[in-house]
DSSP file (Angstrom, degrees, kcal/mol; ACC not computed):
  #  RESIDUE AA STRUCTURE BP1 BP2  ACC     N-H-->O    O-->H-N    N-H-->O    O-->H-N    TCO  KAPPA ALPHA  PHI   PSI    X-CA   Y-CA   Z-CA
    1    1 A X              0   0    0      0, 0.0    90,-0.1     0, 0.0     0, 0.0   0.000 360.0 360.0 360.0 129.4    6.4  -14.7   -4.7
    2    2 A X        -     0   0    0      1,-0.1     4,-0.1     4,-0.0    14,-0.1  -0.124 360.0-114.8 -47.0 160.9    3.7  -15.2   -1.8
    3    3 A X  S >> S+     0   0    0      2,-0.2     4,-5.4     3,-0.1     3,-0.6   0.878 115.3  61.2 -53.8 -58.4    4.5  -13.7    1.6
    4    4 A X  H 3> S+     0   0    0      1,-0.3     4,-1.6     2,-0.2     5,-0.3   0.924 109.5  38.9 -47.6 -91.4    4.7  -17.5    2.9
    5    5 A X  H 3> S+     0   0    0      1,-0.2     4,-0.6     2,-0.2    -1,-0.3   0.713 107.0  60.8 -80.8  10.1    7.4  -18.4    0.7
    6    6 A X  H X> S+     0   0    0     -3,-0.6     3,-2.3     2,-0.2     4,-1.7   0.894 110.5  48.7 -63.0 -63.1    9.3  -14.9    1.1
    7    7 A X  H 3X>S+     0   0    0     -4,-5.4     4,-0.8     1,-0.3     5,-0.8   0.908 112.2  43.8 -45.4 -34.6    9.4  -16.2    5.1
    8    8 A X  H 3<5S+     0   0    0     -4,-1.6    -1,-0.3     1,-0.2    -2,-0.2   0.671 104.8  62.3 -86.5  -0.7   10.7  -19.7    4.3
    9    9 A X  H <<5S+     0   0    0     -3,-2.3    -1,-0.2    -4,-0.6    -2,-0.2   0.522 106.3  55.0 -91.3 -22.6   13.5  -18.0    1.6
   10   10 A X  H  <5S-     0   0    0     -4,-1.7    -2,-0.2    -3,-0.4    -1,-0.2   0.779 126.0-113.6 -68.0 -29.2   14.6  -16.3    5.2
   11   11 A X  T  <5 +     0   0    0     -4,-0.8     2,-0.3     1,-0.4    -3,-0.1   0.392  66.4 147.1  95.7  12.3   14.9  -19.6    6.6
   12   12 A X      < -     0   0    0     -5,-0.8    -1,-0.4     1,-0.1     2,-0.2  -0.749  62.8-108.8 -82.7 139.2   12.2  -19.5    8.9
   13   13 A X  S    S+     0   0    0     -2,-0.3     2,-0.2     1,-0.1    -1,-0.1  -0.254  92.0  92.3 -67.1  41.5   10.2  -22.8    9.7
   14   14 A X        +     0   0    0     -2,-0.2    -6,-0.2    -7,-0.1    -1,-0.1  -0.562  38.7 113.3-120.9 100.7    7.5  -21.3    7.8
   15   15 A X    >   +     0   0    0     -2,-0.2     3,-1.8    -8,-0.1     2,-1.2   0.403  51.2  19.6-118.9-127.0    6.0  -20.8    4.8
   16   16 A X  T 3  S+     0   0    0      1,-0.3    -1,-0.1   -13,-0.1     3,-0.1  -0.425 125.3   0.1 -62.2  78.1    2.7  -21.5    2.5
   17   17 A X  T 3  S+     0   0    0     -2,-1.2    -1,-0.3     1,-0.3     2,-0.1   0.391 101.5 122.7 124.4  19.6   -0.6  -22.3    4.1
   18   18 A X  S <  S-     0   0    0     -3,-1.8    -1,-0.3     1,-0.1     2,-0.2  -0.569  73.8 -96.5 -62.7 153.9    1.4  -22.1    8.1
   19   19 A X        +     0   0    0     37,-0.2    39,-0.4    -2,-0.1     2,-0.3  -0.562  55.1 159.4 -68.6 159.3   -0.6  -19.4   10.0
   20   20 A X        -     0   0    0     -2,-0.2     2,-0.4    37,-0.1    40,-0.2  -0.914  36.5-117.4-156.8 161.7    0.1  -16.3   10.2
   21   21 A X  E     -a   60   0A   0     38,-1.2    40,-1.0    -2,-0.3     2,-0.5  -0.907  25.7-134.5-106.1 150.6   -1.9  -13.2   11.1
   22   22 A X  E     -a   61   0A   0     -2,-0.4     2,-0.3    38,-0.2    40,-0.2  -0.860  20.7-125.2-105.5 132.6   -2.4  -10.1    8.4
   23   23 A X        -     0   0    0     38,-2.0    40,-0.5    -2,-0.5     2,-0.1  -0.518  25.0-163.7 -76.3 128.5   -1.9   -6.8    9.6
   24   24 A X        -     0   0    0     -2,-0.3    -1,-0.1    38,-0.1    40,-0.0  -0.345   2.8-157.3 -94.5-176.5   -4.9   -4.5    8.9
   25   25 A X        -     0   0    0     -2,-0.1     4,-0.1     7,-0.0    -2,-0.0  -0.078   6.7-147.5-165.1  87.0   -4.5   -0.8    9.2
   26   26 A X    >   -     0   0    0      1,-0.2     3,-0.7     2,-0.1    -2,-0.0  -0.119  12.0-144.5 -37.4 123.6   -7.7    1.7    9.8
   27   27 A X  T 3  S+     0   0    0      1,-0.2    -1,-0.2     2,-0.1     3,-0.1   0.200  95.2  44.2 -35.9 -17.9   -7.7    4.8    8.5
   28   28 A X  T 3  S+     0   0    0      1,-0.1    -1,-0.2     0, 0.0    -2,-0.1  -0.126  81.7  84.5-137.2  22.1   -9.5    6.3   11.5
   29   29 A X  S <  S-     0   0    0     -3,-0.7    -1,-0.1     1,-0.3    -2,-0.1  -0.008  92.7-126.8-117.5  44.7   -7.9    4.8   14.4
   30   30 A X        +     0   0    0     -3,-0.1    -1,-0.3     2,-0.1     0, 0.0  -0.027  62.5  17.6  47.9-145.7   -4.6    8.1   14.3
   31   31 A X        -     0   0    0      1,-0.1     2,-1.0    49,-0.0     5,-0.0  -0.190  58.7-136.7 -53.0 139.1   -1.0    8.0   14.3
   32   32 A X        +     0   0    0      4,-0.0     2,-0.3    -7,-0.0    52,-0.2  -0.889  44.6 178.9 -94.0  94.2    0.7    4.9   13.3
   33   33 A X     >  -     0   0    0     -2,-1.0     4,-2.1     1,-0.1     5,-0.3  -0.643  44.2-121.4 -85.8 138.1    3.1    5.7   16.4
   34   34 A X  H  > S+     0   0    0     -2,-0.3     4,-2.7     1,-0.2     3,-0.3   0.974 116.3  53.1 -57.9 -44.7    5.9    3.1   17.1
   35   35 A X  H  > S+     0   0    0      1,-0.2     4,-1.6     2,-0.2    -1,-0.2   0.902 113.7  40.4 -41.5 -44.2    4.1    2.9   20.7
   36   36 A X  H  4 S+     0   0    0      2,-0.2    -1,-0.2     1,-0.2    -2,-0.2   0.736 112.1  51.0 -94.8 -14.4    1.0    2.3   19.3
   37   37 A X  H >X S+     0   0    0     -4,-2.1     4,-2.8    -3,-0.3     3,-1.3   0.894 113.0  53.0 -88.3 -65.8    2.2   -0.1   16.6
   38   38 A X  H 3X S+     0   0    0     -4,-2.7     4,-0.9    -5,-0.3    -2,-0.2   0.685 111.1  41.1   1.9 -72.0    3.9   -1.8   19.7
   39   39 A X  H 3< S+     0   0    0     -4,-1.6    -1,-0.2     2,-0.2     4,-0.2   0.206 116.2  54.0 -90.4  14.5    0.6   -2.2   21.9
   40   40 A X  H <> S+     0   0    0     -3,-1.3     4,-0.9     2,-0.1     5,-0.2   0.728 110.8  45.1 -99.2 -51.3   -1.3   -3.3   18.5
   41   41 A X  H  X S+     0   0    0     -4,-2.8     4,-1.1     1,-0.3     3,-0.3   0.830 118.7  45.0 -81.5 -41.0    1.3   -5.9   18.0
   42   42 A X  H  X S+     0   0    0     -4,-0.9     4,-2.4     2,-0.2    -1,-0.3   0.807 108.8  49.5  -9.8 -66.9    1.1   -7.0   21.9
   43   43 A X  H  > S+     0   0    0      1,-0.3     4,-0.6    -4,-0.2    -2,-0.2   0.488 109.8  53.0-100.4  11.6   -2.2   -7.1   22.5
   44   44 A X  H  X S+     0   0    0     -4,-0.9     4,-1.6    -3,-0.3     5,-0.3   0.725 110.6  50.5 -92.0 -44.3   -2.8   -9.5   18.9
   45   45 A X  H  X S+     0   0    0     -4,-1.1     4,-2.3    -5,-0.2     5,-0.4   0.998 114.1  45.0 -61.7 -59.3    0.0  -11.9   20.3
   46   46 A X  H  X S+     0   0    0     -4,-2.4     4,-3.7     1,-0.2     5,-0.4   0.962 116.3  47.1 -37.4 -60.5   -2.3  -11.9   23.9
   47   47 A X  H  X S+     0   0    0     -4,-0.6     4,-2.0     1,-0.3     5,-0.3   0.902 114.8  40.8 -66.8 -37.7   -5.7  -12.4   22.0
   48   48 A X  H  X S+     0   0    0     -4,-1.6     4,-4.0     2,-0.3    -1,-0.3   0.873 116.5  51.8 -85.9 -28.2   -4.8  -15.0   19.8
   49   49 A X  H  < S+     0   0    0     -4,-2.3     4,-0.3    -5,-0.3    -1,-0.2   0.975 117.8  39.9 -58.4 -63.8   -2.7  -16.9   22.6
   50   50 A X  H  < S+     0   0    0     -4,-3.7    -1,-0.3    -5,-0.4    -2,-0.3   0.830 124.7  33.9 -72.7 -17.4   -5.5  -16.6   24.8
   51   51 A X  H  < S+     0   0    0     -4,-2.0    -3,-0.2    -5,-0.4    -2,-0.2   0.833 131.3  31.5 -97.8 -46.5   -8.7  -17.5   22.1
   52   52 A X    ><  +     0   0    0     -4,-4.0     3,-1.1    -5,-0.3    -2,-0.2  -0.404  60.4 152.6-114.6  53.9   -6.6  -20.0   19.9
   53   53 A X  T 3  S+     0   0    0     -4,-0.3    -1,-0.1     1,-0.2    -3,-0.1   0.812  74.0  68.6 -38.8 -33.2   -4.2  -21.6   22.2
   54   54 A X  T 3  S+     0   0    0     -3,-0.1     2,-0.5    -5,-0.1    -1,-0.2   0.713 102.8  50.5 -74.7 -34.6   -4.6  -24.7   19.5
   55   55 A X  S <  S-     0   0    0     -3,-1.1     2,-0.6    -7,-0.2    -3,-0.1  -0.768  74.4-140.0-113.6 141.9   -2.6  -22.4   16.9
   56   56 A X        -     0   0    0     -2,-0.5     2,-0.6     2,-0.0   -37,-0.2  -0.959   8.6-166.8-134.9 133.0    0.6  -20.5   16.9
   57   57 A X        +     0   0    0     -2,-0.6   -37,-0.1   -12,-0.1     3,-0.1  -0.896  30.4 145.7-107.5 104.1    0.8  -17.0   15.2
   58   58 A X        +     0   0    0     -2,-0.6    87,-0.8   -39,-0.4     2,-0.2   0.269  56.9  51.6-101.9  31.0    4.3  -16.3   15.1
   59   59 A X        -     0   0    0     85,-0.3   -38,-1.2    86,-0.2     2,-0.6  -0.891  58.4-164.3 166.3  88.4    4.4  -14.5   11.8
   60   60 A X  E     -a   21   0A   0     -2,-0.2    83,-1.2   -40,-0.2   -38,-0.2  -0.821   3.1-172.9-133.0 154.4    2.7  -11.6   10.3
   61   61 A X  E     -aB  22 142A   0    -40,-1.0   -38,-2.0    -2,-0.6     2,-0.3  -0.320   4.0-171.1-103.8-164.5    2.4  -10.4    7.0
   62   62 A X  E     - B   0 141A   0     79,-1.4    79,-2.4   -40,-0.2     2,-0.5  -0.808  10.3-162.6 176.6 122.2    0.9   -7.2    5.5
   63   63 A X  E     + B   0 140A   0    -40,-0.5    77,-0.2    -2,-0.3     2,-0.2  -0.963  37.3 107.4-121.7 148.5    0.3   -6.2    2.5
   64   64 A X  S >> S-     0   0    0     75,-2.0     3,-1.9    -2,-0.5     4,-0.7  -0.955  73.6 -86.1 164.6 157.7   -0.4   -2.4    1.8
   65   65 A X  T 34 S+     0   0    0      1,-0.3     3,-0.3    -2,-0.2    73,-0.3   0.670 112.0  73.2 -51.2 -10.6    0.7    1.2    0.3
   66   66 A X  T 34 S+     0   0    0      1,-0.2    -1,-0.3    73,-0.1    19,-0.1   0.496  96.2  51.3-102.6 -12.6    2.6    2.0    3.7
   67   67 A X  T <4 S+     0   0    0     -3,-1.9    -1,-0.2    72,-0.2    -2,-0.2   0.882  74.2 127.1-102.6  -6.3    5.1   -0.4    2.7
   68   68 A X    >X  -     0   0    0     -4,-0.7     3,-1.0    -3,-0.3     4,-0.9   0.261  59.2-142.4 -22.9 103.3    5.9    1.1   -1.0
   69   69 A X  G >4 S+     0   0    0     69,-0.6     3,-1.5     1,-0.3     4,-0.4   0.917  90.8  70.0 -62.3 -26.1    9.3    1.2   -0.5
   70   70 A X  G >4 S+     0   0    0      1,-0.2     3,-0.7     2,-0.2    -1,-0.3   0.609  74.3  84.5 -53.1 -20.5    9.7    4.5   -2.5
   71   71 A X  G X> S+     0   0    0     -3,-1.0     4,-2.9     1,-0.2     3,-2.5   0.863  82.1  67.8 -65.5 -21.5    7.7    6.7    0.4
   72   72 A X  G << S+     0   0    0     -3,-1.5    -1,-0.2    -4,-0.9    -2,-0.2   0.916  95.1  58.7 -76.8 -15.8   11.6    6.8    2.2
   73   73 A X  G <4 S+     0   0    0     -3,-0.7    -1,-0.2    -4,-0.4    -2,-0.2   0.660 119.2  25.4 -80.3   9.2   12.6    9.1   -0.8
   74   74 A X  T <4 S+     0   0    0     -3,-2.5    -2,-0.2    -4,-0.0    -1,-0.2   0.569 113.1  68.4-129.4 -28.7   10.1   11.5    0.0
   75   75 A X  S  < S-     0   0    0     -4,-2.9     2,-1.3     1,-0.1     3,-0.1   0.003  87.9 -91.2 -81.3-175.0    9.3   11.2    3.9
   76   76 A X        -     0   0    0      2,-0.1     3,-0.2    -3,-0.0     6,-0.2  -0.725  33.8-119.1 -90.4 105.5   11.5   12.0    6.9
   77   77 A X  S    S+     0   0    0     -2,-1.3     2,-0.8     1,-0.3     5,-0.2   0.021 119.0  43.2 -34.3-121.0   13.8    8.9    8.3
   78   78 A X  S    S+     0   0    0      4,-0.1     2,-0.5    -3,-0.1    -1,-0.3  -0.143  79.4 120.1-107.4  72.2   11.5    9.5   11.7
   79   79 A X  S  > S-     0   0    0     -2,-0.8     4,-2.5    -3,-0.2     3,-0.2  -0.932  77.2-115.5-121.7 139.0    8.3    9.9   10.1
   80   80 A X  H  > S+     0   0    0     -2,-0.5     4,-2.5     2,-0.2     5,-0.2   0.971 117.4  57.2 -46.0 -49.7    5.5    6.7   11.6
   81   81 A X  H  > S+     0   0    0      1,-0.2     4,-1.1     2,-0.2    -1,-0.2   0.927 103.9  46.6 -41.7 -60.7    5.5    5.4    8.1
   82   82 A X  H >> S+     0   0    0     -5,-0.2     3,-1.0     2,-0.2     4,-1.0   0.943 118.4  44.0 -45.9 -60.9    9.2    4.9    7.8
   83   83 A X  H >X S+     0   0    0     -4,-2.5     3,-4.2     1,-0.3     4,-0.6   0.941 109.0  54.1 -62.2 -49.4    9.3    3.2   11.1
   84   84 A X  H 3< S+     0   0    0     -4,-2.5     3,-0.5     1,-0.4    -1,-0.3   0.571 110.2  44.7 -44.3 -36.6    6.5    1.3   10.6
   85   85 A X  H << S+     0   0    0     -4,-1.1    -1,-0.4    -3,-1.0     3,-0.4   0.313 103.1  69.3 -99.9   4.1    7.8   -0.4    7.3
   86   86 A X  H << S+     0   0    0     -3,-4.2    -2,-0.2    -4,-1.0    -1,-0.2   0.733  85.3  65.9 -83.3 -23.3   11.1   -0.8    8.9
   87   87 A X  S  < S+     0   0    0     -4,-0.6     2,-0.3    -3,-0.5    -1,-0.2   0.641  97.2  74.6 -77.8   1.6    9.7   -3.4   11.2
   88   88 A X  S    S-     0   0    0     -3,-0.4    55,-0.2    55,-0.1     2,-0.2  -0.880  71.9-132.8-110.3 148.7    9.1   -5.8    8.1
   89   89 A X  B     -C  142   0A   0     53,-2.6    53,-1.2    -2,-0.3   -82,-0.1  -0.547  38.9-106.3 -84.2 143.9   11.0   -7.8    6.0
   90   90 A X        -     0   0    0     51,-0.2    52,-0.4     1,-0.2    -1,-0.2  -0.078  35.8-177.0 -69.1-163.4   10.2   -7.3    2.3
   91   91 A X        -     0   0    0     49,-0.5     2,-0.3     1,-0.2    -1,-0.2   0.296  64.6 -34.9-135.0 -55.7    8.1  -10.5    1.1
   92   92 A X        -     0   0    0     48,-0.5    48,-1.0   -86,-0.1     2,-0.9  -0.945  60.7-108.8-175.4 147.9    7.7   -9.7   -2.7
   93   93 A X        -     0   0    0     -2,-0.3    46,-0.1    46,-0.1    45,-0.1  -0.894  33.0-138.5-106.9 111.6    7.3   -6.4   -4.7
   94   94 A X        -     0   0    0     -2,-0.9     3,-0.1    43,-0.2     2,-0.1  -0.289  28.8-102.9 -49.9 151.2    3.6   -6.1   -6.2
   95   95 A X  S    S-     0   0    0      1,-0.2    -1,-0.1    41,-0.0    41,-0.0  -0.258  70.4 -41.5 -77.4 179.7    3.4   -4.8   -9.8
   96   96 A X        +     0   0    0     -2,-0.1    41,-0.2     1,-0.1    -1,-0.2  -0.021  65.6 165.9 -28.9 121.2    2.4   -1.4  -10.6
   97   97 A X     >  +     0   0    0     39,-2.2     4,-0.6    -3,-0.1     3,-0.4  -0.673   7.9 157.6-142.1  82.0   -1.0   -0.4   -7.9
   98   98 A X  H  >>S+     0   0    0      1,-0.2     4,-2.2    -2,-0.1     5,-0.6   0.835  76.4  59.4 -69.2 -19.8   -1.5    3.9   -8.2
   99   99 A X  H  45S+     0   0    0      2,-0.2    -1,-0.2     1,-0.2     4,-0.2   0.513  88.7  58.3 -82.3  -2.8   -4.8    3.2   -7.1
  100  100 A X  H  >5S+     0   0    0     -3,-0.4     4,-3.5     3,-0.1     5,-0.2   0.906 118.1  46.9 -48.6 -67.0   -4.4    1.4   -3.4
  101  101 A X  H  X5S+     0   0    0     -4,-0.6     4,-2.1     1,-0.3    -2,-0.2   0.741 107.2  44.4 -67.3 -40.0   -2.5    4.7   -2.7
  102  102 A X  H  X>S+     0   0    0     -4,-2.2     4,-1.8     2,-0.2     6,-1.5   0.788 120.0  46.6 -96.0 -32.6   -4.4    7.5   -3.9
  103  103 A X  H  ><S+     0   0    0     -5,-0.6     4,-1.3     4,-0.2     5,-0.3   0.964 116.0  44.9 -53.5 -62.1   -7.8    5.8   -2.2
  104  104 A X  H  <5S+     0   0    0     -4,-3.5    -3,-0.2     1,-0.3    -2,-0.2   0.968 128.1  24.8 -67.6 -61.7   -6.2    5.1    0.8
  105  105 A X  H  <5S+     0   0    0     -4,-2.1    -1,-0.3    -5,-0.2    -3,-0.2   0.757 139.9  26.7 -88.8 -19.2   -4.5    8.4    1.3
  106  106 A X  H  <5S-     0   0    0     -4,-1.8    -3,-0.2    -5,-0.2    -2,-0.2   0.897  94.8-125.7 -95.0 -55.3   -7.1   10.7   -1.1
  107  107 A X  S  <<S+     0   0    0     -5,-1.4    -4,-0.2    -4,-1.3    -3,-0.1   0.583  86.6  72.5  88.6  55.9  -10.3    8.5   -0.7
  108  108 A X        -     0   0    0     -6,-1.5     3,-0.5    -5,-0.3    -5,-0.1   0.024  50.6-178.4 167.1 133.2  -10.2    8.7   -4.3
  109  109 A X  S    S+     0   0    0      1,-0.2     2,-0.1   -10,-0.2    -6,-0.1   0.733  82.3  65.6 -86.1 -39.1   -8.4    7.5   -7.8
  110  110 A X  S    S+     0   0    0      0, 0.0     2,-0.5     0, 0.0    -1,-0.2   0.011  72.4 100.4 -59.6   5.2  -10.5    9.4  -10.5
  111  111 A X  S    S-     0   0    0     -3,-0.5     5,-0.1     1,-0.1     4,-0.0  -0.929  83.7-105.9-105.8 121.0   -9.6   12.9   -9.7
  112  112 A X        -     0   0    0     -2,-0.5    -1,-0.1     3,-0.1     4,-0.0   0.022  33.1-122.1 -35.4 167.1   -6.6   14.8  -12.1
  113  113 A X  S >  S+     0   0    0      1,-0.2     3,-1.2     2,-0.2    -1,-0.1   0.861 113.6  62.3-102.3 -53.2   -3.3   15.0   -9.8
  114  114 A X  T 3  S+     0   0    0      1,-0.2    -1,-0.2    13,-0.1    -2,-0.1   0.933 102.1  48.3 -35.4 -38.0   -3.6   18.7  -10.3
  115  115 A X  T 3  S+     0   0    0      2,-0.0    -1,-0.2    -4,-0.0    -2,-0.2   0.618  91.1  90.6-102.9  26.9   -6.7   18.7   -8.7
  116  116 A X  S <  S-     0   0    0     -3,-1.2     2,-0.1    -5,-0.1   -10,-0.0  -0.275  81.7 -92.2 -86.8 176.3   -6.0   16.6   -5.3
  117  117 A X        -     0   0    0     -2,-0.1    10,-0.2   -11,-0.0    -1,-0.1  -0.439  30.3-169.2 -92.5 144.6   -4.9   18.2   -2.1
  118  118 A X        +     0   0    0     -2,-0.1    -1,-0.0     1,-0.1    -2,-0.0  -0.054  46.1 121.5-146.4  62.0   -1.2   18.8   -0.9
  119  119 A X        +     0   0    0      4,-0.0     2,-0.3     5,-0.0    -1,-0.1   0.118  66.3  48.5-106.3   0.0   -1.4   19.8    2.2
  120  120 A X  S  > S-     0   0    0      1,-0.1     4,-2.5    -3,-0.1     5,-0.5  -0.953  86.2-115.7-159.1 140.4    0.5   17.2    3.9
  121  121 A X  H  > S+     0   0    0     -2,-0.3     4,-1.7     1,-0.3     5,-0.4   0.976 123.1  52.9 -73.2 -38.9    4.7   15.9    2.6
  122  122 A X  H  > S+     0   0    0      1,-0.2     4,-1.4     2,-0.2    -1,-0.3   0.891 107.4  41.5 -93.7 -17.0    3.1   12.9    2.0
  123  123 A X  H  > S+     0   0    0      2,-0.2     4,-1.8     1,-0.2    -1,-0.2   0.953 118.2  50.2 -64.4 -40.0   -0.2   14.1   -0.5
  124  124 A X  H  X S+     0   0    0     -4,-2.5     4,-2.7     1,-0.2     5,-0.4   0.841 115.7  46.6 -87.4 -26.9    2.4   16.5   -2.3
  125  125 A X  H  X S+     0   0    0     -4,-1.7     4,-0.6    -5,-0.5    -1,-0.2   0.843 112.8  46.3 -88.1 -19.8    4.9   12.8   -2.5
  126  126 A X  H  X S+     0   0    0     -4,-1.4     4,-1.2    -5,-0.4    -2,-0.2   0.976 117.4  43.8 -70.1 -62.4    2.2   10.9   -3.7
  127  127 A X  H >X S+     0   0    0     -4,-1.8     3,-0.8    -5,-0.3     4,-0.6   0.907 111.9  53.4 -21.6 -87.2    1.5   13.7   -6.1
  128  128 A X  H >X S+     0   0    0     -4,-2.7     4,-2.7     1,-0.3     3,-0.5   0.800 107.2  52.1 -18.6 -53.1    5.2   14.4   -7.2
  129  129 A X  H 3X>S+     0   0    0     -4,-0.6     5,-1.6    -5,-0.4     4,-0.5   0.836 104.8  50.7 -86.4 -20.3    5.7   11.1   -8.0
  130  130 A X  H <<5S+     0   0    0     -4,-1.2    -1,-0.3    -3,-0.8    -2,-0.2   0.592 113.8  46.1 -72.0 -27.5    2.8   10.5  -10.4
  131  131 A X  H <<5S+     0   0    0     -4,-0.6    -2,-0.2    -3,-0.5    -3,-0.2   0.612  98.9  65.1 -85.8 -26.0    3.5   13.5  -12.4
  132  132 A X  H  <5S-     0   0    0     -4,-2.7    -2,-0.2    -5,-0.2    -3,-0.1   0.902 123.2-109.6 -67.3 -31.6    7.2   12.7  -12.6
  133  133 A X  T  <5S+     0   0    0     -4,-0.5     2,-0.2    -5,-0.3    -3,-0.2   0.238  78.7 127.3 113.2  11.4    5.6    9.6  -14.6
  134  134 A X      < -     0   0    0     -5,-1.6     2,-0.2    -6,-0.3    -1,-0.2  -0.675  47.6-137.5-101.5 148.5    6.5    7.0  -11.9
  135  135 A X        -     0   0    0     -2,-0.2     2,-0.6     2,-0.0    -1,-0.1  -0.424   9.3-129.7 -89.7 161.2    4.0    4.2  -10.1
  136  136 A X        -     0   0    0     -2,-0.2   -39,-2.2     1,-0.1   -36,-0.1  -0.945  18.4-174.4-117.5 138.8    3.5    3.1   -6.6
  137  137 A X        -     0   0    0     -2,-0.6   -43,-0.2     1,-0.2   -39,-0.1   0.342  23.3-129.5-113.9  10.8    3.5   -0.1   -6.2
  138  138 A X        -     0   0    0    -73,-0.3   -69,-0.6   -41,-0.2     2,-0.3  -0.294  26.7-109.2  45.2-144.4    2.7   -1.1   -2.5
  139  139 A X        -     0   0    0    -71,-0.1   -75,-2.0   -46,-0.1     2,-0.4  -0.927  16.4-148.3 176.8 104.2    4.4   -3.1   -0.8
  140  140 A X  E     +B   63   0A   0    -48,-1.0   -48,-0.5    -2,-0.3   -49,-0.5  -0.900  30.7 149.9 -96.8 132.5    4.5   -7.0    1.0
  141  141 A X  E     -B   62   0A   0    -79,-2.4   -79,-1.4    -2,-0.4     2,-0.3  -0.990  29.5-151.6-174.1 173.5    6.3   -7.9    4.1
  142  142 A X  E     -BC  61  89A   0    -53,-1.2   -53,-2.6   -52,-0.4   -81,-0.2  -0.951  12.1-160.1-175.3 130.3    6.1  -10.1    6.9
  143  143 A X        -     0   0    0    -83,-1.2     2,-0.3    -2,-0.3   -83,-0.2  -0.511  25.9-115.3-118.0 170.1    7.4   -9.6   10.7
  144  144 A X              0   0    0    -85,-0.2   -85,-0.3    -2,-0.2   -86,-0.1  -0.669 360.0 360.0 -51.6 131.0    8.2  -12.1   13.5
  145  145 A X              0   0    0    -87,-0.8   -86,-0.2    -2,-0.3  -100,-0.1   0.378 360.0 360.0-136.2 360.0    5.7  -11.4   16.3
């Protein structure tokens, strides 16, 4: 299922080809803080209001590893991730993707899991859970904005 018809299966007036905006999320820009997540989410309502008066974003989806619903079995209920994926509604569960995750969070897929870094609860859960024999699968979902 698209993100688009996940939103109209809520009952939202919106669905398949409506706008919406997709949530990015740099790697370099720090903490995904509920503040910062907050003034991100703010100041995209402002820009688009003010650049595309013509169009209305009420709705945005995101697709990415940060929404894998398995990370809450490894992270800490207040941990940025957890909140972060708490502000979206699922959309649809992508099949099997270990490699979105170990790029994004390793910068790379090709390496044995013995030999990546675990320096951090979430490299050692990413880790864990790949030797246990289980995928990540990322993760679709779609906010009100």
């Amino acid at each position: 299922m698209c993100s688009g018809r996940g939103i109209a299966a809520a009952g939202l007036p919106y669905g398949p080809g409506d706008p919406a905006l997709a949530v990015h999320i740099p790697e370099f820009y720090g903490p995904l803080t509920p503040p910062a997540c907050d003034a991100s989410f703010r100041c995209a309502r402002e820009f688009f209001a003010r650049h595309f008066p013509e169009e209305r974003y009420d709705v945005a989806t995101c697709h990415s590893w940060l929404l894998d619903d398995q990370l809450a079995e490894y992270l800490p209920e207040d941990a940025n991730i957890i909140h972060f994926q708490r502000r979206f509604r699922a959309a649809y569960h992508p099949d099997d993707n270990d490699q979105d995750i170990l790029v994004s969070v390793f910068g790379r897929s090709d390496s044995p899991l013995d030999e990546l870094p675990r320096r951090t609860t979430l490299e050692r859960a990413i880790v864990d859970h790949l030797q246990a024999g289980r995928h990540w699968h990322g993760g679709a979902g779609w906010l009100r904005i």
